[in-house]
C-alpha angles and dihedrals in degrees: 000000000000107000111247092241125015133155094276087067102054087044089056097047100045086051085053099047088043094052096056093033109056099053088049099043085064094067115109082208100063077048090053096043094052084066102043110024110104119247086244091052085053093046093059096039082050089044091038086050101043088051094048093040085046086039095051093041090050092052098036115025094029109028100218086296112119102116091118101018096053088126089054092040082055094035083057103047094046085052103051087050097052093042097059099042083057087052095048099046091047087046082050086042089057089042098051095228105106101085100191105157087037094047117356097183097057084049092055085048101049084058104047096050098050099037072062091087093019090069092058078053101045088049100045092056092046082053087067092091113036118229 
């Protein structure tokens, strides 16, 4: 039996997060919108990503089977969230455009609203091979 989470998996997933992250973390307008956009406004695009990256975890990686594997559904989904913020916020780092010492909270921000599609992208790769 396949291990629920191997280093296949967070390969898979920081390719994925990397390949939706990078191109996106090149727009002057997710900059922009990790200055203006209001804490609420971040809350729903973080909520509206986590149900779709669980939604989509639930229907392809794990094909609607996690009765006995709930702990690894949750493991996966927390996973392929963190990964890709660390990706994110390394792609911002090279890019010199996450100020962290300078504004933490537009850092934070800019990471959280980017991992938002890198985390589809993170997921869907990790889909590749089925649990």
């Amino acid at each position: 039996m396949k291990p629920s989470f191997n280093f296949e998996d967070v390969s898979q997933l920081l390719v994925g997060a990397f390949a939706l992250g990078m191109p996106i973390s090149f727009s002057e307008e997710a900059w922009h919108l990790g200055v203006t956009l209001p804490a609420i406004n971040l809350l729903m695009i973080v909520l509206l990503s986590v149900c779709f990256v669980t939604l989509y975890t639930y229907e392809a990686v794990f094909q609607r089977n996690i009765v006995e594997r709930k702990l690894a559904f949750v493991s996966r989904v927390f996973w392929a969230y963190a990964l890709t913020m660390v990706v994110v916020a390394l792609i911002l780092i090279c890019l010199d455009k996450l100020p962290l010492l300078d504004d933490p909270v537009v850092a934070f921000k800019r990471v959280l609203l980017i991992s938002m599609p890198a985390s589809m992208g993170a997921i869907v790769v990790d889909s590749f091979d089925k649990e």
